[in-house]
FIDREN-582105 format. One record per residue (C-alpha): residue number from 1; x, z, y. Coordinates in Angstrom, 1 decimal, m for minus. Example, Ala and Ser with C-alpha at 12.3 -4.5 7.8 and 13.67 -1.06 7.14 Angstrom:
// FIDREN-582105
+-----+--------+--------+--------+
:   i :      x :      z :      y :
+-----+--------+--------+--------+
:   1 :   12.3 :    7.8 :   m4.5 :
:   2 :   13.7 :    7.1 :   m1.1 :
+-----+--------+--------+--------+
END
This chain:
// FIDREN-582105
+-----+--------+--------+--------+
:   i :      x :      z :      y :
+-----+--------+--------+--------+
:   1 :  m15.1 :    6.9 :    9.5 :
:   2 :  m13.7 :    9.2 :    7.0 :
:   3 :   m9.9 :    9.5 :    6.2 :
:   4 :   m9.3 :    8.2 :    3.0 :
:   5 :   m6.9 :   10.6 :    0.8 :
:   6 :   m6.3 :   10.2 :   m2.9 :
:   7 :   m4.2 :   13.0 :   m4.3 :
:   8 :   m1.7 :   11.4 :   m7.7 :
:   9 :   m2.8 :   12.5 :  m11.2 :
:  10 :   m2.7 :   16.3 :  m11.6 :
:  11 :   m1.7 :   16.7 :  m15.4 :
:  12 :    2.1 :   15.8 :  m13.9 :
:  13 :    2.4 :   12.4 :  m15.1 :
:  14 :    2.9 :   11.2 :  m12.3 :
:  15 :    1.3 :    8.1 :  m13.1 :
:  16 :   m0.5 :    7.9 :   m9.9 :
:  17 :    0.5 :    7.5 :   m5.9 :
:  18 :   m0.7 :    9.7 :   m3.6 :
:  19 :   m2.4 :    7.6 :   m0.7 :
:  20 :   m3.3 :    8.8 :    2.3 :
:  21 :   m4.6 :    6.6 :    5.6 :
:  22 :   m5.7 :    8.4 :    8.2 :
:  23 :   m8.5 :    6.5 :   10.2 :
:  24 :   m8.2 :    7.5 :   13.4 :
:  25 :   m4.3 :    7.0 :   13.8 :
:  26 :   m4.2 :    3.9 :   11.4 :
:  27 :   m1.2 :    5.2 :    9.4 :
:  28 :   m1.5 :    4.8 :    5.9 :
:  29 :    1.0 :    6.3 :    3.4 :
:  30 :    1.2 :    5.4 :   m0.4 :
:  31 :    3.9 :    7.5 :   m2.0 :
:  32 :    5.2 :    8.0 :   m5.3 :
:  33 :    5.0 :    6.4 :   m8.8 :
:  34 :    2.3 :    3.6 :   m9.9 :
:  35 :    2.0 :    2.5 :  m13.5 :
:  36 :   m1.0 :    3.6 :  m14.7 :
:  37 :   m2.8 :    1.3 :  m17.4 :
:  38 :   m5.5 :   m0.2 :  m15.3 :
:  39 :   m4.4 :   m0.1 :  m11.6 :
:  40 :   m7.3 :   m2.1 :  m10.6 :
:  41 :   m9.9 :    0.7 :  m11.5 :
:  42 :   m7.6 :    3.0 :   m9.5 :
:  43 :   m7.3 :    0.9 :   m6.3 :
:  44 :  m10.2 :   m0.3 :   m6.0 :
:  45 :  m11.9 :    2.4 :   m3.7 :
:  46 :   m8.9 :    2.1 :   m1.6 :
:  47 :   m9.4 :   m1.8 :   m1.4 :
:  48 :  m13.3 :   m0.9 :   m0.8 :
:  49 :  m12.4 :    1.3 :    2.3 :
:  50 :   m9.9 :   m0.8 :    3.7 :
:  51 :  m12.6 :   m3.6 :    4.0 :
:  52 :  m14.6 :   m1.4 :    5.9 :
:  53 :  m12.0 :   m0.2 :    7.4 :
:  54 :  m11.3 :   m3.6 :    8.9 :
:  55 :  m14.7 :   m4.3 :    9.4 :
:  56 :  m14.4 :   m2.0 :   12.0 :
:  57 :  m12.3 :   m1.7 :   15.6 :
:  58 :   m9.6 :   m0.4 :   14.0 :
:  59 :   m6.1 :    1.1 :   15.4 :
:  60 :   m3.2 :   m0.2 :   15.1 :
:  61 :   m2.4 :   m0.2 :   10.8 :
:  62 :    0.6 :    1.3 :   10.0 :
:  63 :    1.4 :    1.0 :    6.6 :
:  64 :    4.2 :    3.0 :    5.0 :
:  65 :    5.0 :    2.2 :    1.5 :
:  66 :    7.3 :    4.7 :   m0.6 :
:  67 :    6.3 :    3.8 :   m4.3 :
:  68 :    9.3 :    4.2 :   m6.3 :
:  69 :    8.6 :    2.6 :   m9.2 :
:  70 :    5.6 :    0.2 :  m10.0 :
:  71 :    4.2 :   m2.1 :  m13.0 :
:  72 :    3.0 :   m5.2 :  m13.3 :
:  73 :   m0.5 :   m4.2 :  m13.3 :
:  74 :    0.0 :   m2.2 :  m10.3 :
:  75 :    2.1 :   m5.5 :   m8.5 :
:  76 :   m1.0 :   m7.3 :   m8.6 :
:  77 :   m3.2 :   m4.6 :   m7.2 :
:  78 :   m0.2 :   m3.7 :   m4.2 :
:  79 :   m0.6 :   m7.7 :   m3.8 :
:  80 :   m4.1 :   m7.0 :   m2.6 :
:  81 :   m3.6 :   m4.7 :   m0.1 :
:  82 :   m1.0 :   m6.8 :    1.0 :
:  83 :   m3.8 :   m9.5 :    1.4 :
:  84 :   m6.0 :   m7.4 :    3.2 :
:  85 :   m3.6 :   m6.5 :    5.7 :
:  86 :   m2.6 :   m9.8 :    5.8 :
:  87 :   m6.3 :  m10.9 :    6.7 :
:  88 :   m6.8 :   m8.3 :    9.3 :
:  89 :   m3.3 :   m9.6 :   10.8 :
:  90 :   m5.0 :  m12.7 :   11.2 :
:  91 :   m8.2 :  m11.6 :   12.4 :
:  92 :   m5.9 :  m10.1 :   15.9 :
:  93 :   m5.8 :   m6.6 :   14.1 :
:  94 :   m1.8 :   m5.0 :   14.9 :
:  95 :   m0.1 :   m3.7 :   11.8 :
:  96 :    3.4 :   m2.8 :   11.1 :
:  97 :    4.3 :   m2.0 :    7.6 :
:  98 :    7.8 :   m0.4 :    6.4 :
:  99 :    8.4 :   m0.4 :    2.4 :
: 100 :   11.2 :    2.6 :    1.8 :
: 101 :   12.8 :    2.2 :   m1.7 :
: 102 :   15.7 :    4.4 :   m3.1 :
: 103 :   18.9 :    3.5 :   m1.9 :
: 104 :   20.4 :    3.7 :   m5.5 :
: 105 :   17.5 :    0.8 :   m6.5 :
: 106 :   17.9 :   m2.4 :   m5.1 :
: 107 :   16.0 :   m3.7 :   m8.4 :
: 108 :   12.7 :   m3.5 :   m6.4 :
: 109 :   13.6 :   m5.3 :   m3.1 :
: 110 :   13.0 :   m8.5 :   m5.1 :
: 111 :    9.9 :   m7.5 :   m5.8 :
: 112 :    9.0 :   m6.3 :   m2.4 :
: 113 :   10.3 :   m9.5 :   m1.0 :
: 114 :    8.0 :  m11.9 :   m3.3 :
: 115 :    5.2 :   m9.8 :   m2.5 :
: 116 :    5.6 :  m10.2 :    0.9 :
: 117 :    5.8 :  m14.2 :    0.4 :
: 118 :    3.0 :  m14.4 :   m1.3 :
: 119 :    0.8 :  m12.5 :    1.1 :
: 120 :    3.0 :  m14.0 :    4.1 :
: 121 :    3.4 :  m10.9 :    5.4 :
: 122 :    6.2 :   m9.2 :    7.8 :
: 123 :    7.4 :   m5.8 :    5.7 :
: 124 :   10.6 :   m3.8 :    6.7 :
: 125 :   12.1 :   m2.8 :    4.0 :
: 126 :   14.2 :    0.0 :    4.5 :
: 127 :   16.3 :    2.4 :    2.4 :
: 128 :   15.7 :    5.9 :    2.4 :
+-----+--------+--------+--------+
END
């Protein structure tokens, strides 16, 4: 299977994360900003791949999340992946995930922290 790379908006908005998950190592990295106006239409071919992905003997997943700021529409779309990795968690698949967030914001632990209660999922969260 093809890596899966998705490069952030190139006008300089930086609207967009850049999200990279290599397939053969498992590691996935989404970095950067997310609050785009319809974050469904943009994660959904990530979503896509990650359920074949999954479908798949797999690695072990390691997720590294390092999106400095989010919205709400982008929450509920991070929620899925979270769901997915929660599924192949259950399935026996190994995962690890890390969420790094600016030391100078501790605004978005709380929102790391419900998101990984409602997906009742494991994720370090680390400053960086």
């Amino acid at each position: 299977m093809e890596d899966f790379i998705l490069q952030k908006d190139t006008q300089g908005l930086n609207m967009t994360p850049d999200i990279n998950f290599n397939a053969n190592t498992g590691k996935c990295v989404i970095e950067g900003y997310s609050f785009m106006d319809s974050a469904l239409e943009f994660y959904e071919p990530v979503l896509n791949w990650m359920r074949d992905y999954f479908n798949l003997p797999a690695p072990n997943v390691y997720f590294e999340i390092r999106l400095k700021y989010f919205n709400s529409s982008s929450y509920m779309s991070v929620g899925q992946i979270l769901d997915l990795l929660k599924a192949y968690q259950e399935k026996g698949g190994k995962l690890s995930v890390t969420w790094y967030y600016d030391e100078n914001d501790d605004e978005i632990i709380e929102d790391v922290e419900d998101l990984a209660y409602s997906a009742e999922l494991d994720i370090d969260i680390k400053a960086s």
